[in-house]
Chimera marker file (.cmm) of the C-alpha trace (Angstrom):
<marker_set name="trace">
<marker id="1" x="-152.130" y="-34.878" z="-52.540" r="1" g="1" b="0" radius="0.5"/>
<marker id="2" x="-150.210" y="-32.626" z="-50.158" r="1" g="1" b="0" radius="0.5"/>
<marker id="3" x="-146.351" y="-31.855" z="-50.663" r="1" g="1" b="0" radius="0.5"/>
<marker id="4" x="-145.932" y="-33.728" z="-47.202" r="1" g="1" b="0" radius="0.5"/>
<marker id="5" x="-148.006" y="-36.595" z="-48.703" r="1" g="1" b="0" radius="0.5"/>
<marker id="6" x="-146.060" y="-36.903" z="-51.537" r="1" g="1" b="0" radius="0.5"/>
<marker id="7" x="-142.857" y="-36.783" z="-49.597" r="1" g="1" b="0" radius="0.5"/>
<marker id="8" x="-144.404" y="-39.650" z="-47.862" r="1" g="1" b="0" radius="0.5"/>
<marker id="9" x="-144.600" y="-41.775" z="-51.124" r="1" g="1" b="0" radius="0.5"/>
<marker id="10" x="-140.919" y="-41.149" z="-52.034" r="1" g="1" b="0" radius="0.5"/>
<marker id="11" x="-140.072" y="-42.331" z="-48.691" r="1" g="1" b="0" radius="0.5"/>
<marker id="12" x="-141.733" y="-45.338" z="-48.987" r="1" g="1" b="0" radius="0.5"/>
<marker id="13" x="-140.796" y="-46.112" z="-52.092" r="1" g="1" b="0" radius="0.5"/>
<marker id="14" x="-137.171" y="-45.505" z="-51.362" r="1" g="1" b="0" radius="0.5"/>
<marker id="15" x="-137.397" y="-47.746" z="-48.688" r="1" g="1" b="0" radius="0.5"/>
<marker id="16" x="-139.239" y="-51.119" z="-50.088" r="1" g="1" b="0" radius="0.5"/>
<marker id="17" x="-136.243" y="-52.146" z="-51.446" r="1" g="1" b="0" radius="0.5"/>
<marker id="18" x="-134.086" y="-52.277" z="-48.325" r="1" g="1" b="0" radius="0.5"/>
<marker id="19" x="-137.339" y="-53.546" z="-46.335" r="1" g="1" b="0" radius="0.5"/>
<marker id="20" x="-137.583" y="-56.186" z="-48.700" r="1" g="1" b="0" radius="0.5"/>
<marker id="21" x="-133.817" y="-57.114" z="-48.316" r="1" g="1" b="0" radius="0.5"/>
<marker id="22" x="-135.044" y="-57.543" z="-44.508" r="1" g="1" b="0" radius="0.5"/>
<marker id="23" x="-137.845" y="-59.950" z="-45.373" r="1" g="1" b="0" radius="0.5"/>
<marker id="24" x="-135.586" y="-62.117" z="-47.178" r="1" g="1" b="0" radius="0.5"/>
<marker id="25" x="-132.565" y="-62.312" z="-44.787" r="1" g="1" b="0" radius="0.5"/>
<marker id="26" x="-131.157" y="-65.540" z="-43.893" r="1" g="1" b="0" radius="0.5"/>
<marker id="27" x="-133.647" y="-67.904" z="-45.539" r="1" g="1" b="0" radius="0.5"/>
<marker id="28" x="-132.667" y="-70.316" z="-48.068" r="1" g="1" b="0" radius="0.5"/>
<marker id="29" x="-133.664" y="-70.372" z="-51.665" r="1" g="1" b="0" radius="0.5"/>
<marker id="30" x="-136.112" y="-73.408" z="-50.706" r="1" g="1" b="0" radius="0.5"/>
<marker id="31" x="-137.538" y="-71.341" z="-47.837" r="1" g="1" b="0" radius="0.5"/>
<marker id="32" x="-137.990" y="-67.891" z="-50.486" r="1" g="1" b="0" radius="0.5"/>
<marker id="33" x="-139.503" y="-70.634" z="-52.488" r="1" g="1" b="0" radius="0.5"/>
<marker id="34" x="-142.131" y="-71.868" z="-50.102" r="1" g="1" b="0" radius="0.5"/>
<marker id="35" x="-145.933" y="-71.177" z="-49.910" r="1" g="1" b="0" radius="0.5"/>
<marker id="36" x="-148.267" y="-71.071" z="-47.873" r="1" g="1" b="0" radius="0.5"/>
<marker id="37" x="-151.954" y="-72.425" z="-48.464" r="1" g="1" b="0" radius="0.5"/>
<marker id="38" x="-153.298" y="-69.321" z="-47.840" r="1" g="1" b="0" radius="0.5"/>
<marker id="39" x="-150.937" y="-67.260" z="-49.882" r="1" g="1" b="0" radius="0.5"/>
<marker id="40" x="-150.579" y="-66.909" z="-53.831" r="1" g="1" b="0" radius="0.5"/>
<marker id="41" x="-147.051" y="-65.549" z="-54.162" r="1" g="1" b="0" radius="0.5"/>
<marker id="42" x="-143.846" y="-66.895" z="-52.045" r="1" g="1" b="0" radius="0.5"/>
<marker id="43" x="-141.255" y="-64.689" z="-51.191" r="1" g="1" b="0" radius="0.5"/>
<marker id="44" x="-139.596" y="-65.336" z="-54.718" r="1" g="1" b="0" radius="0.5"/>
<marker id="45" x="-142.144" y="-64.588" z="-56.293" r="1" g="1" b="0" radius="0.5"/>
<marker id="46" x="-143.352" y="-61.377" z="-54.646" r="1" g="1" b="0" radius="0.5"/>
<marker id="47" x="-139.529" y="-60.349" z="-55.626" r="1" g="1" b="0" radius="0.5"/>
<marker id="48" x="-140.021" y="-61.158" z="-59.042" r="1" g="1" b="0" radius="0.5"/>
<marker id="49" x="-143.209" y="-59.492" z="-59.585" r="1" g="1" b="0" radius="0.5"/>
<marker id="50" x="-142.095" y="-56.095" z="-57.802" r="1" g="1" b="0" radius="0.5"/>
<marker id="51" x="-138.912" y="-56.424" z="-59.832" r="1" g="1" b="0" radius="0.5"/>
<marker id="52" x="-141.427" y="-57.048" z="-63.320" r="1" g="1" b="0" radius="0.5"/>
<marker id="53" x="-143.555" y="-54.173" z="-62.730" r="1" g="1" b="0" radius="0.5"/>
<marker id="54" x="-140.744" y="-51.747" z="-61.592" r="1" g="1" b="0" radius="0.5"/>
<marker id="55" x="-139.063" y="-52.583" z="-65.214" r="1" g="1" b="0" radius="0.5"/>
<marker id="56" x="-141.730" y="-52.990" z="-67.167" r="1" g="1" b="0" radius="0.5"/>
<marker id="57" x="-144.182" y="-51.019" z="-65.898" r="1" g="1" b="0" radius="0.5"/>
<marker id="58" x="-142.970" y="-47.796" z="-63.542" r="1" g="1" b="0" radius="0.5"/>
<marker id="59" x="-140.154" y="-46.950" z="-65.629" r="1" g="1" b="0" radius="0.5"/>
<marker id="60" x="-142.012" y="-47.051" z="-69.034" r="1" g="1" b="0" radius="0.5"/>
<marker id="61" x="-144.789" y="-45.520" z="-67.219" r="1" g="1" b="0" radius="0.5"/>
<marker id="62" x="-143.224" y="-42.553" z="-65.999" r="1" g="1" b="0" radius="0.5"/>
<marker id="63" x="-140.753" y="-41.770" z="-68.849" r="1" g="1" b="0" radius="0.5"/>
<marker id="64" x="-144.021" y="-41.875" z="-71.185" r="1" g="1" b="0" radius="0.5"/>
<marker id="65" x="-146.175" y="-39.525" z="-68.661" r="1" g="1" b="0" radius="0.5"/>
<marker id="66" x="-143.332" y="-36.962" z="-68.535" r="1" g="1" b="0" radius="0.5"/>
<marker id="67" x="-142.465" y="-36.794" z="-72.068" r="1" g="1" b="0" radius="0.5"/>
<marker id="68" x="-145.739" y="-37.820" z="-73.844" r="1" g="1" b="0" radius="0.5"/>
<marker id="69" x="-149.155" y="-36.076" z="-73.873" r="1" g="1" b="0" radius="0.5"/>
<marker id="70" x="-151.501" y="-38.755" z="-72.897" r="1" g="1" b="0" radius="0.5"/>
<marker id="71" x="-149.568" y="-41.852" z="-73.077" r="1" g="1" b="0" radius="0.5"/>
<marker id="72" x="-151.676" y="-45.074" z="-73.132" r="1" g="1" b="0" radius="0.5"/>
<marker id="73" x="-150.537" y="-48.019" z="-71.550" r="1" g="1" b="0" radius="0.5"/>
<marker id="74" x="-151.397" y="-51.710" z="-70.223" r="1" g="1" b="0" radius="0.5"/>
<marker id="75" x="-150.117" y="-53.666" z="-67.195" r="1" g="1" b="0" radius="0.5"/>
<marker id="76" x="-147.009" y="-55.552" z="-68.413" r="1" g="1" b="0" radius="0.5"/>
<marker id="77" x="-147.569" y="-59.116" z="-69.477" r="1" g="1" b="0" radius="0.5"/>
<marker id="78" x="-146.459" y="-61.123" z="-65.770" r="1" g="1" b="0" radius="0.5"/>
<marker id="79" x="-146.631" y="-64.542" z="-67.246" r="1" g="1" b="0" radius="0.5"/>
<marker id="80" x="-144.382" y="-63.531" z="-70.653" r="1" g="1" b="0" radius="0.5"/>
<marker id="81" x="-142.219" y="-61.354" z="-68.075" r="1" g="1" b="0" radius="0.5"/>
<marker id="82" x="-141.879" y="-64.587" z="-65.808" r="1" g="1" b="0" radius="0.5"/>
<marker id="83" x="-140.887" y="-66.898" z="-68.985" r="1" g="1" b="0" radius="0.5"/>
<marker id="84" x="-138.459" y="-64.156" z="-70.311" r="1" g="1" b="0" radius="0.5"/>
<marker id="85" x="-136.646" y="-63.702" z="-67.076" r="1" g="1" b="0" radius="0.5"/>
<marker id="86" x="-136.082" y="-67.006" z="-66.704" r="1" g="1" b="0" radius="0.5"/>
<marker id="87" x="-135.310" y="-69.069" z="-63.063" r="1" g="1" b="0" radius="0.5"/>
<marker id="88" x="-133.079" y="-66.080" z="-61.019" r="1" g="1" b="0" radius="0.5"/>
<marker id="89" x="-132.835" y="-65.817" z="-57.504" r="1" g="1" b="0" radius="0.5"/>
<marker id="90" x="-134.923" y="-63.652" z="-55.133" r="1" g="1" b="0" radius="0.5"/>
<marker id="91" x="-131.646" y="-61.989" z="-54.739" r="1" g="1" b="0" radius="0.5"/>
<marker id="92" x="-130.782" y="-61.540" z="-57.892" r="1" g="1" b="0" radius="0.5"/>
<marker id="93" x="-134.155" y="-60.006" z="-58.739" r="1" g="1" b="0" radius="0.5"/>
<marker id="94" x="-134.295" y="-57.837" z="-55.519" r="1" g="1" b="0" radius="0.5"/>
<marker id="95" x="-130.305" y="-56.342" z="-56.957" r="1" g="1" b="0" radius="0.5"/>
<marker id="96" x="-132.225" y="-55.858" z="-60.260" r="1" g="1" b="0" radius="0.5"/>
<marker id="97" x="-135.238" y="-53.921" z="-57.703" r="1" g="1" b="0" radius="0.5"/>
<marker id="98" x="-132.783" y="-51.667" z="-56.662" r="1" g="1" b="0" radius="0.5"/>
<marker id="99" x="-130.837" y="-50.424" z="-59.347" r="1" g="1" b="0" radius="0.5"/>
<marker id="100" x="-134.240" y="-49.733" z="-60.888" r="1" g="1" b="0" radius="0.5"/>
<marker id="101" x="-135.832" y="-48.470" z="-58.078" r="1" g="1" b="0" radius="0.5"/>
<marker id="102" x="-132.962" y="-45.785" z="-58.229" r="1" g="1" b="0" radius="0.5"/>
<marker id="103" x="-133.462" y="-44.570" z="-61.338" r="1" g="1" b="0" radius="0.5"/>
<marker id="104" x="-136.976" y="-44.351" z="-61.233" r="1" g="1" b="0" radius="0.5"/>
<marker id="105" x="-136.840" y="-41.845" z="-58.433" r="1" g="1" b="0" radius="0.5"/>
<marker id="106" x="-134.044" y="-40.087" z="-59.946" r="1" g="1" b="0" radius="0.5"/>
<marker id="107" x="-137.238" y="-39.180" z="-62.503" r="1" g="1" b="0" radius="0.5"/>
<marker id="108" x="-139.940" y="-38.822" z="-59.943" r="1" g="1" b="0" radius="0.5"/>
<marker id="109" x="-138.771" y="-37.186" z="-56.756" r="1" g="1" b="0" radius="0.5"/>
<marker id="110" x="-137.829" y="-33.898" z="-58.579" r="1" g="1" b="0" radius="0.5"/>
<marker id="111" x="-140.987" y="-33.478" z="-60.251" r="1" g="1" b="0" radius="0.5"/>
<marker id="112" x="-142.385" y="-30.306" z="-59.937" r="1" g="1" b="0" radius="0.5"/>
<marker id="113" x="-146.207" y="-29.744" z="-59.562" r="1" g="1" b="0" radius="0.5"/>
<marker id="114" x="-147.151" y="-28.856" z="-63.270" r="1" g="1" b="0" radius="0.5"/>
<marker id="115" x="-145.529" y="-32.465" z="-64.055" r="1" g="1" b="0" radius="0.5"/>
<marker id="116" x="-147.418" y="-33.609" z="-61.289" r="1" g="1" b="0" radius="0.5"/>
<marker id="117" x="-150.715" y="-33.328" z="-62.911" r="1" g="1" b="0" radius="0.5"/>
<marker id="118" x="-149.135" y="-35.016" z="-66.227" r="1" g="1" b="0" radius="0.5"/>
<marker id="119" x="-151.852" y="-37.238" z="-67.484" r="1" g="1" b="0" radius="0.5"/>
<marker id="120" x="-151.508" y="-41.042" z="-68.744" r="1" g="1" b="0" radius="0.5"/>
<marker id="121" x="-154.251" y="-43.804" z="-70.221" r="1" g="1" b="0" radius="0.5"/>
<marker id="122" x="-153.023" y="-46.852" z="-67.903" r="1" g="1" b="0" radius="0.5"/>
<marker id="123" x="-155.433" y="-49.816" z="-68.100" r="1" g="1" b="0" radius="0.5"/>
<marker id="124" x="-158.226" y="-47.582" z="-69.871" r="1" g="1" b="0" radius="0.5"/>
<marker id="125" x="-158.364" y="-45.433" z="-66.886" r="1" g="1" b="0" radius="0.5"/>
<marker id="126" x="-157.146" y="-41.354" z="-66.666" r="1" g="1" b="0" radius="0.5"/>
<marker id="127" x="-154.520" y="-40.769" z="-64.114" r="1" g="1" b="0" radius="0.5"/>
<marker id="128" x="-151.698" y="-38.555" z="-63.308" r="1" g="1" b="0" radius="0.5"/>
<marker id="129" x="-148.240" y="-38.672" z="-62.716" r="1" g="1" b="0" radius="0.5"/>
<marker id="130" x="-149.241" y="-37.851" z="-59.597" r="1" g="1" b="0" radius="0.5"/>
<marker id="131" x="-151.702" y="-40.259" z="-58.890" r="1" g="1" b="0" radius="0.5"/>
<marker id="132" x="-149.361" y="-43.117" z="-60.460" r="1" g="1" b="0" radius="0.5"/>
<marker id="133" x="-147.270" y="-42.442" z="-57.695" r="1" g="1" b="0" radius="0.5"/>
<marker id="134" x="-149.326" y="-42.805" z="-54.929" r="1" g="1" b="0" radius="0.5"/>
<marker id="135" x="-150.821" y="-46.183" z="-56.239" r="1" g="1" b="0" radius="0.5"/>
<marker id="136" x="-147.057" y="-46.986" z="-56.736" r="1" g="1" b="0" radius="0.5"/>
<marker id="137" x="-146.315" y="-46.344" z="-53.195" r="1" g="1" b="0" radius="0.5"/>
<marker id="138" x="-149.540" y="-48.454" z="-52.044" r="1" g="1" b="0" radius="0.5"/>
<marker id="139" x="-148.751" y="-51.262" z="-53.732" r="1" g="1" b="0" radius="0.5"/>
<marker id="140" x="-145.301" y="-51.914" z="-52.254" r="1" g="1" b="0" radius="0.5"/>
<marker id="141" x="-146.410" y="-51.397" z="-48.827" r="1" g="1" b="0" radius="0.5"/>
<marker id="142" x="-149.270" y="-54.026" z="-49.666" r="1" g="1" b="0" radius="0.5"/>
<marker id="143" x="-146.652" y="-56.374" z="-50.687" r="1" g="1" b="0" radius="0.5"/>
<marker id="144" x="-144.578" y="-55.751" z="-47.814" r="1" g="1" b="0" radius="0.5"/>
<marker id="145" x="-147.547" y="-56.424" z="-45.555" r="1" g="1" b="0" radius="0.5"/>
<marker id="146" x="-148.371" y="-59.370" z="-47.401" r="1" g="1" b="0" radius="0.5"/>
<marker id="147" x="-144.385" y="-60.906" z="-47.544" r="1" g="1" b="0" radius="0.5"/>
<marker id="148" x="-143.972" y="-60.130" z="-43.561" r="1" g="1" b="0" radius="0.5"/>
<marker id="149" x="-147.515" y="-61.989" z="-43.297" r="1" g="1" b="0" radius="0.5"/>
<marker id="150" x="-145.807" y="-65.314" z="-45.252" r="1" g="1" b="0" radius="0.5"/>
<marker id="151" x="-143.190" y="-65.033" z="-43.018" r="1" g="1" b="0" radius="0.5"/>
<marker id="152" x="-144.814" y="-65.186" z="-39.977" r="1" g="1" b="0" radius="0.5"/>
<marker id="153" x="-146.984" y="-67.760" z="-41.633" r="1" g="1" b="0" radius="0.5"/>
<marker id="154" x="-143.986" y="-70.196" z="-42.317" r="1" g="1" b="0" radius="0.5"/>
<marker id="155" x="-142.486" y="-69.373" z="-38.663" r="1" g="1" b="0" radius="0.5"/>
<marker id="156" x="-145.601" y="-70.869" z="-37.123" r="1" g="1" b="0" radius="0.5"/>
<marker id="157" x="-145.658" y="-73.722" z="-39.460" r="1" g="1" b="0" radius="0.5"/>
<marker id="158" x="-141.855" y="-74.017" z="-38.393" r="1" g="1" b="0" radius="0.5"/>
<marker id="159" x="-140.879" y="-73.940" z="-42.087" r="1" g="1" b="0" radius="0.5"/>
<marker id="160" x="-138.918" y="-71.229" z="-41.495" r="1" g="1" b="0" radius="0.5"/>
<marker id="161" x="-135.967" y="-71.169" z="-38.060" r="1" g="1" b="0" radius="0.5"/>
<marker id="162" x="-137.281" y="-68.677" z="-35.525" r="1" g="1" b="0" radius="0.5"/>
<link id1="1" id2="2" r="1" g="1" b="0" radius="0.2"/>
<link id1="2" id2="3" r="1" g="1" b="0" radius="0.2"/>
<link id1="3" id2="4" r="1" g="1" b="0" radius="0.2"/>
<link id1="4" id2="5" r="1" g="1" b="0" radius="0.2"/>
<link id1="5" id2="6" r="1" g="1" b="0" radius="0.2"/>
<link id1="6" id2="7" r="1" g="1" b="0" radius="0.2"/>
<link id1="7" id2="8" r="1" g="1" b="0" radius="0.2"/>
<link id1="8" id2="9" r="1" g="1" b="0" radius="0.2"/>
<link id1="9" id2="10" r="1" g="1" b="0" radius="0.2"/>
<link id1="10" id2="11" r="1" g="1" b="0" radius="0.2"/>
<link id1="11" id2="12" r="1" g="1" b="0" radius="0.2"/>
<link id1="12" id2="13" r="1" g="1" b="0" radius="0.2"/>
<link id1="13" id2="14" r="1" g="1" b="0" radius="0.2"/>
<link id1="14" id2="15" r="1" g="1" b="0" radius="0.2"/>
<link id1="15" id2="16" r="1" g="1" b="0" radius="0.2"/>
<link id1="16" id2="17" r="1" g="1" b="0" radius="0.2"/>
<link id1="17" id2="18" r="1" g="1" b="0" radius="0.2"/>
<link id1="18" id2="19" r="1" g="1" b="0" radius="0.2"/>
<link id1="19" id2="20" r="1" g="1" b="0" radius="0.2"/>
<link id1="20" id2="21" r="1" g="1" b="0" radius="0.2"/>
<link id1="21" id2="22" r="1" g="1" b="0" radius="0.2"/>
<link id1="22" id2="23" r="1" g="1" b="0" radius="0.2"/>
<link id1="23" id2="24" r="1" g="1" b="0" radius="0.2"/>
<link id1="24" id2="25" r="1" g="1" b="0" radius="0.2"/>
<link id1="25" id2="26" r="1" g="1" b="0" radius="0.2"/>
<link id1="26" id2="27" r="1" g="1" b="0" radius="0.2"/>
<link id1="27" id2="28" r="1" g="1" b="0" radius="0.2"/>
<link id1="28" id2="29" r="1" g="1" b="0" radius="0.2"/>
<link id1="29" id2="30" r="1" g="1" b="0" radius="0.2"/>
<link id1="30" id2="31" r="1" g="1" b="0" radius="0.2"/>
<link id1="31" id2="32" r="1" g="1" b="0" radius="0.2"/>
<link id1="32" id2="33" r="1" g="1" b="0" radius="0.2"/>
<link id1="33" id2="34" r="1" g="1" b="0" radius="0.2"/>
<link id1="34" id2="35" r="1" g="1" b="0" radius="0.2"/>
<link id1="35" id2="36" r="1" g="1" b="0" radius="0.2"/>
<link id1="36" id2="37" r="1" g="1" b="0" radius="0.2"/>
<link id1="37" id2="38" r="1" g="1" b="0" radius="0.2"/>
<link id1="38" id2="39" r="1" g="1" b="0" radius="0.2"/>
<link id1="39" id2="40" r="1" g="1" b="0" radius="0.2"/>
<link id1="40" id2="41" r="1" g="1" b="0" radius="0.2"/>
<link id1="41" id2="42" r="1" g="1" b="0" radius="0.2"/>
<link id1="42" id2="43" r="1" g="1" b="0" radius="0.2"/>
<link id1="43" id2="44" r="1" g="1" b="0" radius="0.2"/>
<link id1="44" id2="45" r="1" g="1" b="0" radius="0.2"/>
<link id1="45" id2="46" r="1" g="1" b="0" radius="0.2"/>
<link id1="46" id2="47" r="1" g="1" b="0" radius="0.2"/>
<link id1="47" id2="48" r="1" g="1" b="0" radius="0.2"/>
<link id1="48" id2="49" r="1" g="1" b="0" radius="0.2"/>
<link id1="49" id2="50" r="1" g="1" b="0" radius="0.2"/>
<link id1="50" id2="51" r="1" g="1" b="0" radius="0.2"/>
<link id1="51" id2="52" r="1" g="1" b="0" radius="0.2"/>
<link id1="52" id2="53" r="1" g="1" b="0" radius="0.2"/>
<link id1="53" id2="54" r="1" g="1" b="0" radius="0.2"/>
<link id1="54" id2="55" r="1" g="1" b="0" radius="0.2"/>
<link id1="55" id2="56" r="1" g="1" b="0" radius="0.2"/>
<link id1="56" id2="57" r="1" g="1" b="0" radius="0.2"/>
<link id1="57" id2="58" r="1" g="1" b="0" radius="0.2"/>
<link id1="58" id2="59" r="1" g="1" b="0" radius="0.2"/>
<link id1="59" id2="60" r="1" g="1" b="0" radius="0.2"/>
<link id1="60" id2="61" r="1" g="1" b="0" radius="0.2"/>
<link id1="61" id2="62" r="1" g="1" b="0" radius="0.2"/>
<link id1="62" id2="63" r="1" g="1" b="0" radius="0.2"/>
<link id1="63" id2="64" r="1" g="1" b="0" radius="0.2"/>
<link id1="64" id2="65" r="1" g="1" b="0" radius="0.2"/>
<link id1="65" id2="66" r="1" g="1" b="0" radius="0.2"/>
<link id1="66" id2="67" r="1" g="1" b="0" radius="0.2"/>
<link id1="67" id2="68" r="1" g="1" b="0" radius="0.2"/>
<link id1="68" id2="69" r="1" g="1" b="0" radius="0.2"/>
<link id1="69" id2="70" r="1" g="1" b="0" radius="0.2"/>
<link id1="70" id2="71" r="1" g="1" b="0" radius="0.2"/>
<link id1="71" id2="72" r="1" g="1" b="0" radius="0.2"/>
<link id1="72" id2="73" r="1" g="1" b="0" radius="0.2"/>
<link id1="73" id2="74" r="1" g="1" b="0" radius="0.2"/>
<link id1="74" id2="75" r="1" g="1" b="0" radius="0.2"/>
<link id1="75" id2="76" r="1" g="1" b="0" radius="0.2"/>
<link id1="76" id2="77" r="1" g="1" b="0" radius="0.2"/>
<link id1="77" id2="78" r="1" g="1" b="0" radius="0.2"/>
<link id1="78" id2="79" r="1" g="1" b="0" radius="0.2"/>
<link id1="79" id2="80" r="1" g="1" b="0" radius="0.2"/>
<link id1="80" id2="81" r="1" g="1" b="0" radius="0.2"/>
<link id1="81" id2="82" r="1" g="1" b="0" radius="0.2"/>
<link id1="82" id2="83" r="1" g="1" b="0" radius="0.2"/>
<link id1="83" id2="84" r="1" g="1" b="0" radius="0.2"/>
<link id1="84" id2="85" r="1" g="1" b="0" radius="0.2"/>
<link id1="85" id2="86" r="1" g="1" b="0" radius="0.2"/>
<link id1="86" id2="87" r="1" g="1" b="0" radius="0.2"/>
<link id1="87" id2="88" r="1" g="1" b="0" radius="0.2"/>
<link id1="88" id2="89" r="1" g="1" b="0" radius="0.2"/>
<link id1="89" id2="90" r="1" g="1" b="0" radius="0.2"/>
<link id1="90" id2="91" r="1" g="1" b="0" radius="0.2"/>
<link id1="91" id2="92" r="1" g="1" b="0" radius="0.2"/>
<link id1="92" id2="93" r="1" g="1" b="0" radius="0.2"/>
<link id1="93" id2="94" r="1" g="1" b="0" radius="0.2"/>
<link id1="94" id2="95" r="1" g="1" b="0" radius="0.2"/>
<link id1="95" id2="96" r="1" g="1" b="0" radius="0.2"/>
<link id1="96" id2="97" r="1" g="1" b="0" radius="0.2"/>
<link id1="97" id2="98" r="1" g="1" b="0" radius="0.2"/>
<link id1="98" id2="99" r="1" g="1" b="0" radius="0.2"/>
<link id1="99" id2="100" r="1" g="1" b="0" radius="0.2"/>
<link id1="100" id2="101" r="1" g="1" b="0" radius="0.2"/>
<link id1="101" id2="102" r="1" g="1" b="0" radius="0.2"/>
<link id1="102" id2="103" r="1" g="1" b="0" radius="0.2"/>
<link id1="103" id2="104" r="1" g="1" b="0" radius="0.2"/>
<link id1="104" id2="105" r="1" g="1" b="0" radius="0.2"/>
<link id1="105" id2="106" r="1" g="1" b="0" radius="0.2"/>
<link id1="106" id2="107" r="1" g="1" b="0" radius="0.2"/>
<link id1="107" id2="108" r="1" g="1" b="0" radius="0.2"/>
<link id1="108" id2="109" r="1" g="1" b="0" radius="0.2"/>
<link id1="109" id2="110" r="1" g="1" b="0" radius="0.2"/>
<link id1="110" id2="111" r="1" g="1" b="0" radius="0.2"/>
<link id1="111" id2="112" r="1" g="1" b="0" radius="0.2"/>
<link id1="112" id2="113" r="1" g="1" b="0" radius="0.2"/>
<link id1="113" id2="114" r="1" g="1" b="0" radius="0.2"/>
<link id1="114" id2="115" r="1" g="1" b="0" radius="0.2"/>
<link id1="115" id2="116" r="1" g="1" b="0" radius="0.2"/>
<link id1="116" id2="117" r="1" g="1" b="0" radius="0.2"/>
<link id1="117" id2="118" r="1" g="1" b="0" radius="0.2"/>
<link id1="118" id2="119" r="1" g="1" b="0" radius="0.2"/>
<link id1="119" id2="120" r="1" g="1" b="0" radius="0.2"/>
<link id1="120" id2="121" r="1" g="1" b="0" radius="0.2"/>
<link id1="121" id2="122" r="1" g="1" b="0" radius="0.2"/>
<link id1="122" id2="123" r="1" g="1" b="0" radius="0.2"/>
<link id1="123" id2="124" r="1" g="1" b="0" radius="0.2"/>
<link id1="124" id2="125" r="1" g="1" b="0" radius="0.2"/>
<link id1="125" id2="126" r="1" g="1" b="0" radius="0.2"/>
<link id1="126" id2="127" r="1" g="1" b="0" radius="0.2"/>
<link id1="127" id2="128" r="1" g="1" b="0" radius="0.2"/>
<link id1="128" id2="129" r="1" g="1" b="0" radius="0.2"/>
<link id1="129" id2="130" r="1" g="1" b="0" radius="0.2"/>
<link id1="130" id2="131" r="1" g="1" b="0" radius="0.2"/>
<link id1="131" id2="132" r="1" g="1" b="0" radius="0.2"/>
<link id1="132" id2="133" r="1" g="1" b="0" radius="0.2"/>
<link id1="133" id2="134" r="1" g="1" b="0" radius="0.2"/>
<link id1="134" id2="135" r="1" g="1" b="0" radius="0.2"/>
<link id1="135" id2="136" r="1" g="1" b="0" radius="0.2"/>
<link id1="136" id2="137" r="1" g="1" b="0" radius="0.2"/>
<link id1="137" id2="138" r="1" g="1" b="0" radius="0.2"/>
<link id1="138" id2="139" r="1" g="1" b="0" radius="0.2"/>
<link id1="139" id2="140" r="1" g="1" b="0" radius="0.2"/>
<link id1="140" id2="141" r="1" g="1" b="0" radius="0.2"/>
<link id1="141" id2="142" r="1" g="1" b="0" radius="0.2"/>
<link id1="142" id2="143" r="1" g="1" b="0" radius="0.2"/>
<link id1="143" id2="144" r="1" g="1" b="0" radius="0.2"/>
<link id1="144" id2="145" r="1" g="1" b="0" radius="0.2"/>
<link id1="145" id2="146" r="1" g="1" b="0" radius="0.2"/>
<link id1="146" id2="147" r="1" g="1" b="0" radius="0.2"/>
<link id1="147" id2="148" r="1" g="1" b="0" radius="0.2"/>
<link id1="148" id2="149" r="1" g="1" b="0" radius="0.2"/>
<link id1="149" id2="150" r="1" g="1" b="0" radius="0.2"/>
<link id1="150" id2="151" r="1" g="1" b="0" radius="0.2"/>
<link id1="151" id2="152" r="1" g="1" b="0" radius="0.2"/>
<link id1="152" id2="153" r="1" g="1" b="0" radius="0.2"/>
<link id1="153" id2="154" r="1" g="1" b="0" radius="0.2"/>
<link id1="154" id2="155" r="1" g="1" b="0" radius="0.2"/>
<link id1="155" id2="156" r="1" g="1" b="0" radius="0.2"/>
<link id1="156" id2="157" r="1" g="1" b="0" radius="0.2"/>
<link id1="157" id2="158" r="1" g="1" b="0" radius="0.2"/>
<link id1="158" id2="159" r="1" g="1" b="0" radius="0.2"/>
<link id1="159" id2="160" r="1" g="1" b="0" radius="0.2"/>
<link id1="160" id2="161" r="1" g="1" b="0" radius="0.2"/>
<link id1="161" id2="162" r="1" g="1" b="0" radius="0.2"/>
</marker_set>
């Protein structure tokens, strides 16, 4: 990965949070809470489980790579995580996204490229700091894709005003 590339990754990840904020704006808890057939997470949810991971997973995650030799980790434990945190609002949990989301960065976007190639267990697979943060960056933007797709799914089904 390219300086530019990883530039790109910051970006994106400095950005889900206020993209997200977009996705949710002027719905009603009911309509965050909706579902479509074809879709396994509704808006809440997606919240909650980019909020989970960014707690629970990035932060841990990237504290461990840059100040442990070959940390090991799992994937956090969504289903505890969802019975811990309890019945909060997608805004709530998107706040929560944020503040986290900032610090987080405040770790990763001054990296430089020796920490880059830090090295992590994660799941019983190697990667690097640097390759943490590209996956990182991937998976918000397929959760944004997939929350802008429930959207327009509930539009059409005229859950949702227009």
């Amino acid at each position: 990965m390219t300086a530019a590339e990883f530039g790109e990754c910051i970006e994106i990840l400095q950005s889900t949070p206020s993209k997200v904020r977009g996705l949710l704006s002027g719905l009603s808890n009911d309509e965050l809470d909706q579902k479509a057939k074809t879709e396994p997470f509704s808006l809440t949810e997606h919240v909650a489980h980019l909020r989970d991971l960014e707690i629970n997973g990035y932060r841990i995650w990237v504290r461990g790579i840059l100040y442990e030799k070959t940390p090991t980790f799992e994937s956090p434990d969504f289903e505890r995580l969802g019975k811990k945190r309890g019945n909060r609002s997608a805004i709530e949990m998107l706040e929560e996204l944020e503040a986290a989301r900032r610090a987080n960065l405040g770790y990763v976007a001054n990296m430089t490229a020796a920490q880059w190639e830090r090295k992590a267990i994660l799941g019983g697979a190697e990667i690097t700091l640097l390759s943490l943060v590209d996956g990182w960056a991937k998976h918000d933007l397929e959760h944004l894709e997939q929350m802008a797709q429930l959207r327009q799914v509930l539009k059409q089904l005229a859950v949702l005003p227009t």
